[in-house]
C-alpha positions as CSV (number, residue, x, y, z in Angstrom):
1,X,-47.5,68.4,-15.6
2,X,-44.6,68.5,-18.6
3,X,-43.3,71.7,-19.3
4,X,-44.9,71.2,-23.0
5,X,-48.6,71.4,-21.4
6,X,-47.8,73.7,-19.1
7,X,-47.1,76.1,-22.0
8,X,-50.0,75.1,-23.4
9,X,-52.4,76.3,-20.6
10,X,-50.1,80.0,-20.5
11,X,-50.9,80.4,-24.3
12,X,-54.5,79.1,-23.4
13,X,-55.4,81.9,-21.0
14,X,-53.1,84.2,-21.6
15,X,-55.5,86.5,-23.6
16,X,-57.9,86.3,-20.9
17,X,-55.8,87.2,-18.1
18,X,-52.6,89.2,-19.5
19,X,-52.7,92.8,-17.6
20,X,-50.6,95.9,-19.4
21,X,-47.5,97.1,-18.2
22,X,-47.9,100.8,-16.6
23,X,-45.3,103.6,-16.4
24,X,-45.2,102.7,-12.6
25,X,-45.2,99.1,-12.9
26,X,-44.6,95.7,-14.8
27,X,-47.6,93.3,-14.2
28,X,-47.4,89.7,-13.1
29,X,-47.1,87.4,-15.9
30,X,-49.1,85.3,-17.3
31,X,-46.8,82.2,-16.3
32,X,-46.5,83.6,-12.8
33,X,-49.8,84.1,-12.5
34,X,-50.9,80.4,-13.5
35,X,-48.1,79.4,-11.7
36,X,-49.6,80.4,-8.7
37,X,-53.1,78.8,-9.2
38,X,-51.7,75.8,-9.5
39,X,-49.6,75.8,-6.8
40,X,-52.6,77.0,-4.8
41,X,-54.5,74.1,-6.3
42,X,-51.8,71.7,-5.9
43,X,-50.8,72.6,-2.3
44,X,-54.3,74.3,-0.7
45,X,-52.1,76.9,1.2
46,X,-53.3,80.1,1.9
47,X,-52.9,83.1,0.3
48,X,-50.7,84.5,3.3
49,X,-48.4,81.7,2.9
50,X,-48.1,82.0,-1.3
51,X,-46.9,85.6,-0.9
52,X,-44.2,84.7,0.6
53,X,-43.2,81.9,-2.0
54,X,-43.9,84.3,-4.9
55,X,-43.7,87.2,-3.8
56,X,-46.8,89.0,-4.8
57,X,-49.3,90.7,-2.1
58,X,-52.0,87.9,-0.7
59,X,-54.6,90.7,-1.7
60,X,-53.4,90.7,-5.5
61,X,-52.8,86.6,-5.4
62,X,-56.9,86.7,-4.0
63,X,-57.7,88.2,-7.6
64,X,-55.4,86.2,-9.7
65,X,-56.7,82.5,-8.4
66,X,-60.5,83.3,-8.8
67,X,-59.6,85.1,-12.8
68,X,-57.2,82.3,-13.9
69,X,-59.0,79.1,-12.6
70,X,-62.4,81.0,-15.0
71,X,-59.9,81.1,-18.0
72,X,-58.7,77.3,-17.1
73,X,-62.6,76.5,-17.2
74,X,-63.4,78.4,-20.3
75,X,-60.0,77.8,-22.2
76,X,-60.4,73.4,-21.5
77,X,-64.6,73.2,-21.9
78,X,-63.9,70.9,-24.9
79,X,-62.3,68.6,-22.5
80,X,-65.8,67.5,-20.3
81,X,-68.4,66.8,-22.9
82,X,-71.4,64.7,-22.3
83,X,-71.6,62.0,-25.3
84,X,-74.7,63.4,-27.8
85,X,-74.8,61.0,-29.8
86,X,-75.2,57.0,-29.9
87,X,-72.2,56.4,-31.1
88,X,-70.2,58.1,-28.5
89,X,-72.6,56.7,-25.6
90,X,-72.0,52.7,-27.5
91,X,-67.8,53.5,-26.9
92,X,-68.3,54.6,-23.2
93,X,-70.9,50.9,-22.9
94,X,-68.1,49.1,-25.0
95,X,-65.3,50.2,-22.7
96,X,-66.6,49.4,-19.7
97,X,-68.0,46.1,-20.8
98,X,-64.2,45.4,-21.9
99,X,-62.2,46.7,-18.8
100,X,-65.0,46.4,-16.3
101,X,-66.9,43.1,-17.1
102,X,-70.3,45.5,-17.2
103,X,-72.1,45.6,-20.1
104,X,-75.0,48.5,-21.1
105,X,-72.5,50.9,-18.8
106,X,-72.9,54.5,-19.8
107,X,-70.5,55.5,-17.0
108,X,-70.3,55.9,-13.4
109,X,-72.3,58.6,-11.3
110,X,-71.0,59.6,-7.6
111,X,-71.3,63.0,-5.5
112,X,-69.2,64.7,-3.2
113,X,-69.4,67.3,-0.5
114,X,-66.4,70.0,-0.9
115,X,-65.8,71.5,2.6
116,X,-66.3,74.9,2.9
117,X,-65.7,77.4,6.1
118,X,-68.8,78.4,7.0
119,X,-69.6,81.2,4.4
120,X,-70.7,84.8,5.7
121,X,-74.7,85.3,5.6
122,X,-75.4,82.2,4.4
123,X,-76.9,80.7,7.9
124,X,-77.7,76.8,7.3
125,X,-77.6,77.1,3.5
126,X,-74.6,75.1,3.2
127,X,-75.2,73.1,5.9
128,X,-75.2,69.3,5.6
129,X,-76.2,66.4,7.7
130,X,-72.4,65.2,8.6
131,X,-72.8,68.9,10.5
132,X,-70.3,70.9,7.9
133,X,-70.2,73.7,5.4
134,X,-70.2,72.6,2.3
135,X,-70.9,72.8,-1.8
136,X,-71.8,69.4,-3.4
137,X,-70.0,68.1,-6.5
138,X,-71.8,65.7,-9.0
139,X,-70.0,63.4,-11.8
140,X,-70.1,61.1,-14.1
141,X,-67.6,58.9,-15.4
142,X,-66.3,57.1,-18.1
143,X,-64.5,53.9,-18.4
144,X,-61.1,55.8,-18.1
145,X,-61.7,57.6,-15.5
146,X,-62.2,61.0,-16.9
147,X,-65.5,62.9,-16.4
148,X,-68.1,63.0,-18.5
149,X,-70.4,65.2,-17.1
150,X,-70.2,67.7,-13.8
151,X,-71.7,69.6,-11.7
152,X,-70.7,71.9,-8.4
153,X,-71.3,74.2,-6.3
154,X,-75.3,72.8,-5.0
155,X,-75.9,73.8,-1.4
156,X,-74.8,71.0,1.0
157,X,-78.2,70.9,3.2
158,X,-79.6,69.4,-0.3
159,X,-80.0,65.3,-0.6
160,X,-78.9,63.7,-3.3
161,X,-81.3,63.0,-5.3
162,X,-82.1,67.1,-4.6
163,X,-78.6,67.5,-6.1
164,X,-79.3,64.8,-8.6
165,X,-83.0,66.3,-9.7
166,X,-81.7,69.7,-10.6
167,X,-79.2,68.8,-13.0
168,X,-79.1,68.4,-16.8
169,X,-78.1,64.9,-16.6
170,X,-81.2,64.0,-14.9
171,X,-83.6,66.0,-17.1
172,X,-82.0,64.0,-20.3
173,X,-82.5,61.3,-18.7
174,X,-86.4,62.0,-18.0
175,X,-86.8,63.5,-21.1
176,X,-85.6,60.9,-23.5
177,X,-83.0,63.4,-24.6
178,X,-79.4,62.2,-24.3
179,X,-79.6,60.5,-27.5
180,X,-78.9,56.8,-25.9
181,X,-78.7,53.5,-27.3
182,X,-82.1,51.7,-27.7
183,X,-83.0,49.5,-25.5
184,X,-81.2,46.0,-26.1
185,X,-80.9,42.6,-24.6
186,X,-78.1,41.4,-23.0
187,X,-76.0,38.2,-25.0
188,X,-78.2,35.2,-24.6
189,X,-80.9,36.8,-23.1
190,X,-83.9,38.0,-23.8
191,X,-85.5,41.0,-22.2
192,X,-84.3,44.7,-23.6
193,X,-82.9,46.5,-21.1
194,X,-82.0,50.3,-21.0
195,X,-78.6,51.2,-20.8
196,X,-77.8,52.6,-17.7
197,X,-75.3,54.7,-14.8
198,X,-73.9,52.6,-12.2
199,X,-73.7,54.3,-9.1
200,X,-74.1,53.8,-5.0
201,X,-76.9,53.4,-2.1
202,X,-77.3,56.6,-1.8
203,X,-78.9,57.2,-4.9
204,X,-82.4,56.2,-6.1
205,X,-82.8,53.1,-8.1
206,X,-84.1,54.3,-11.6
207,X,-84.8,52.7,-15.1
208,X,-81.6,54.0,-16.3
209,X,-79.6,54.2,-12.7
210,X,-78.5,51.0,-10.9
211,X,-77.2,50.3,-7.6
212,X,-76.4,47.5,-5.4
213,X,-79.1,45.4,-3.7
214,X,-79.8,46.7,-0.2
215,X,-78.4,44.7,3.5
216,X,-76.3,41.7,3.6
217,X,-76.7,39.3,0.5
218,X,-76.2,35.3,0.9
219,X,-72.8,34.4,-0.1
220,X,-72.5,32.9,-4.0
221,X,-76.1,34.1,-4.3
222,X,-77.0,36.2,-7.8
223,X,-77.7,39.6,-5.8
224,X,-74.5,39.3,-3.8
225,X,-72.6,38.5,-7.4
226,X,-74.3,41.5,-8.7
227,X,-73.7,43.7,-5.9
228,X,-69.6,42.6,-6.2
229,X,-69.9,43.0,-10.3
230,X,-71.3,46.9,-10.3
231,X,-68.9,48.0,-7.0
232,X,-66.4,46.7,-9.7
233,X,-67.5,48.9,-11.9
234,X,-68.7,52.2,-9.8
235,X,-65.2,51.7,-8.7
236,X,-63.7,53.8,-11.4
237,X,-65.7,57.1,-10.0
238,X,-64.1,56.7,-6.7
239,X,-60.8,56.3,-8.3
240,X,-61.5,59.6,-10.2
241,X,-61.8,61.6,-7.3
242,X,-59.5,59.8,-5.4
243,X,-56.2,60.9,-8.0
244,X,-57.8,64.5,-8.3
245,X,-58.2,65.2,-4.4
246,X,-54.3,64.1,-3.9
247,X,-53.1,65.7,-6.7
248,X,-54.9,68.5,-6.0
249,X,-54.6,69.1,-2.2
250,X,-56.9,72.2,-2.1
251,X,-59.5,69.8,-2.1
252,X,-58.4,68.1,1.0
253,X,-59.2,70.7,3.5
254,X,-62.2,72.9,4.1
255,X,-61.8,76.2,1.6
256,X,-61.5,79.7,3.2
257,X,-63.3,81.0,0.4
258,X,-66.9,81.8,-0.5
259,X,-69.4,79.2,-2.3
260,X,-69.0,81.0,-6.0
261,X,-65.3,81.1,-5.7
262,X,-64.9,77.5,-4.2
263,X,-67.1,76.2,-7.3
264,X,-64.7,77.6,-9.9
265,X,-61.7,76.3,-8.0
266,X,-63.3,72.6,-8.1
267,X,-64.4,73.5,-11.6
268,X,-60.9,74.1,-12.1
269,X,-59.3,71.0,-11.0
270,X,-62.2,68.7,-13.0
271,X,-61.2,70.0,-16.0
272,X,-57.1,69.9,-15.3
273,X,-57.8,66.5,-14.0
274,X,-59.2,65.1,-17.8
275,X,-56.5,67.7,-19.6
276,X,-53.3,65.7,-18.0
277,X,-55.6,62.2,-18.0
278,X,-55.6,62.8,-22.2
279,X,-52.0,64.8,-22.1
280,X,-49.7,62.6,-24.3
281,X,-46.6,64.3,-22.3
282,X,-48.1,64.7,-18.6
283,X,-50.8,61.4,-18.4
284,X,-47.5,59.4,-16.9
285,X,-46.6,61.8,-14.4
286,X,-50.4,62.6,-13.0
287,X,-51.7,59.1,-13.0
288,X,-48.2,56.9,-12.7
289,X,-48.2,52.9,-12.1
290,X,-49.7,52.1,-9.4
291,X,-51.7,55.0,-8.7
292,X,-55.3,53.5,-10.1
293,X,-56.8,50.5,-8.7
294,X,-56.3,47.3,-11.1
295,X,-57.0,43.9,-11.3
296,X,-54.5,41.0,-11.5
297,X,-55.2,37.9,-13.2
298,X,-57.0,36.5,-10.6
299,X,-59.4,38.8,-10.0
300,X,-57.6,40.5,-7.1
301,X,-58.2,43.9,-6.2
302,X,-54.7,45.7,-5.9
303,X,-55.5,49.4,-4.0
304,X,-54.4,52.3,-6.0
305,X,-51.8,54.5,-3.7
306,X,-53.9,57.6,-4.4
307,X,-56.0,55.3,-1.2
308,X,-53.1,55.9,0.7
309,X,-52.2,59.3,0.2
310,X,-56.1,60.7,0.4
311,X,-57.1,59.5,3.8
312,X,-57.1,63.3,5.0
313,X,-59.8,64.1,2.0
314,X,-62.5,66.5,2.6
315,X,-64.7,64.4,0.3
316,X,-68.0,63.4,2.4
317,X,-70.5,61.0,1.2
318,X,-74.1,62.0,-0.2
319,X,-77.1,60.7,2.1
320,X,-79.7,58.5,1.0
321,X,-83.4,59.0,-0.4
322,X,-86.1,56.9,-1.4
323,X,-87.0,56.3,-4.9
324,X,-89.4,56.8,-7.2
325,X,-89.9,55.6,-11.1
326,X,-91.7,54.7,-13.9
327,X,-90.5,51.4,-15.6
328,X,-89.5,48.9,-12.5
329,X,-86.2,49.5,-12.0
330,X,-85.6,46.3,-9.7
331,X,-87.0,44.3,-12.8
332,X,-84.2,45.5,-14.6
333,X,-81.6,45.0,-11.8
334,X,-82.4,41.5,-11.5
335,X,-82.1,41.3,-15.2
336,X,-78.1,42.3,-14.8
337,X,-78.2,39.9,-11.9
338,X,-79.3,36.9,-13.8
339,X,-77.3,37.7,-16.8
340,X,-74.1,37.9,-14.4
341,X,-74.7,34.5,-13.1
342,X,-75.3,32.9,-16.6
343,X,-72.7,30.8,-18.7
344,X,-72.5,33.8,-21.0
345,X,-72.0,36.6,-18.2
346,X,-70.1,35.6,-15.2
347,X,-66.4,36.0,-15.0
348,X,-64.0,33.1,-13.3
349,X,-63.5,35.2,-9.9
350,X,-66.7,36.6,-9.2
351,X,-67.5,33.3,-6.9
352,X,-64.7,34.1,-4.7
353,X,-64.8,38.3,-4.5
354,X,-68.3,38.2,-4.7
């Protein structure tokens, strides 16, 4: 980050974490003492190893990590803010219609497993089916890959739609009360449709969640065309993670550190992650050219390097669930699908990537 924002964040927290000065002792400054979280967060070495680089006892460093990354969540909540209102929601859809060729897109929803080392009384708790320790991070995204909504620090043994089903998000959703669009119908159609959250197999189909068509899909046929059109634009969640888990390189490697602790750490790198995505002096620096996934004018798919640097990841995938719903969801999938092979909705490339 620019020296600009990183004064920022020390006048941010700095009432929150600022310790007196005794006749024995100075304390560790504020700037030292963020300076080390975000090494810690930027690096993932251990505490033995960042006593050595700054100096400071690994038993005093264990105290200042936990404290500042809580005064980096509390200090940048403005900065991950669901939309509550229709106007907010219609940018997110406009956005992704323009970059993405999706229309009705209220973002992008994908889950993670954080690795953990096994926690201490917690037996299978945390235990998931790819046989680790882990927490589970939830998000939604917008058009530009920042995150909309979050949540961490579920038990790993928990499926998806477990995960999913205790969440705000998903109780707006049920209850009518995230203040969407109304129900509209796509250009040159004429069935409303719901605006909805793109996201992968492993979550259930729903009247306002979408995901590919299941198995392998004729070639130039709509459901294959569909399936190529929302990857397109789920793509922008995995691009998301993929910046913040090489940037932040704590998230590459199980965490020696218990459940609580480990959810304000990946807290604490969500919310860095859309600070320097909307920093006017750091947003070159944390996302440079080349580091996203684009498009050319073909249609071509050129990998972001943030593919490249990430293959070590501790991200895991979520596991899949059946699906239950009220309006039929596959009605409204083969709505989109119909739409995307029409005059009005396909895009020149799709017959060729699709």
């Amino acid at each position: 980050m620019s020296s600009t924002d990183f004064e920022f964040l020390i006048n941010l927290i700095g009432p929150k974490v600022i310790k007196e000065n005794t006749n024995f002792r100075d304390s560790i400054s504020v700037s030292v003492r963020l300076a080390i979280t975000l090494r810690f967060l930027s690096t993932g070495d251990s505490y033995h190893s960042l006593m050595y680089t700054f100096k400071v006892s690994k038993q005093l460093i264990s105290q200042i990590v936990p404290e500042v990354c809580e005064a980096l969540i509390t200090g940048l909540h403005t900065y991950i803010m669901m939309p509550s209102d229709i106007n907010s929601w219609l940018k997110i859809a406009f956005d992704f219609e323009e970059k993405w060729n999706f229309p009705h897109c209220i973002g992008a929803l994908d889950g993670k497993h954080i690795l953990l080392q096994a926690p201490f009384n917690t037996g299978t708790e945390f235990f998931n089916y790819k046989g680790h320790f882990s927490i589970v991070l939830m998000a939604l995204v917008d058009a530009n890959y920042s995150f909309t909504y979050v949540n961490v620090g579920c038990q790993g043994r928990i499926s998806d739609g477990g995960v999913l089903k205790n969440t705000d998000l998903w109780n707006g959703l049920i209850n009518k009360s995230l203040n969407l669009p109304q129900p509209i119908s796509l250009p040159g159609r004429a069935i409303s449709i719901p605006y909805v959250i793109v996201a992968d197999g492993a979550f259930a189909l729903g009247e306002n969640i979408l995901k590919p068509y299941p198995g392998h899909q004729m070639k130039g046929s709509k459901e294959r065309i569909f399936n190529y059109r929302l990857s397109r634009a789920r793509r922008v969640s995995e691009n998301a993670f993929g910046i913040m888990s090489s940037i932040f390189r704590v998230l590459r490697k199980p965490m020696l550190l218990s459940p609580d602790r480990a959810t304000s750490v990946t807290l604490a790198c969500v919310y860095l992650h859309n600070f320097l995505r909307a920093s006017k002096t750091s947003k070159n620096s944390y996302t440079p050219q080349g580091s996203l996934d684009v498009d050319n004018e073909s249609g071509e798919i050129i990998p972001g390097s943030w593919r490249t640097h990430s293959k070590s990841t501790s991200y895991l995938p979520l596991s899949r669930i059946g699906r239950k719903s009220g309006r039929d969801p596959k009605a409204i999938r083969d709505e989109f699908a119909t739409y995307f092979t029409s005059e009005q909705g396909s895009i020149p490339w799709q017959d060729e990537y699709a």
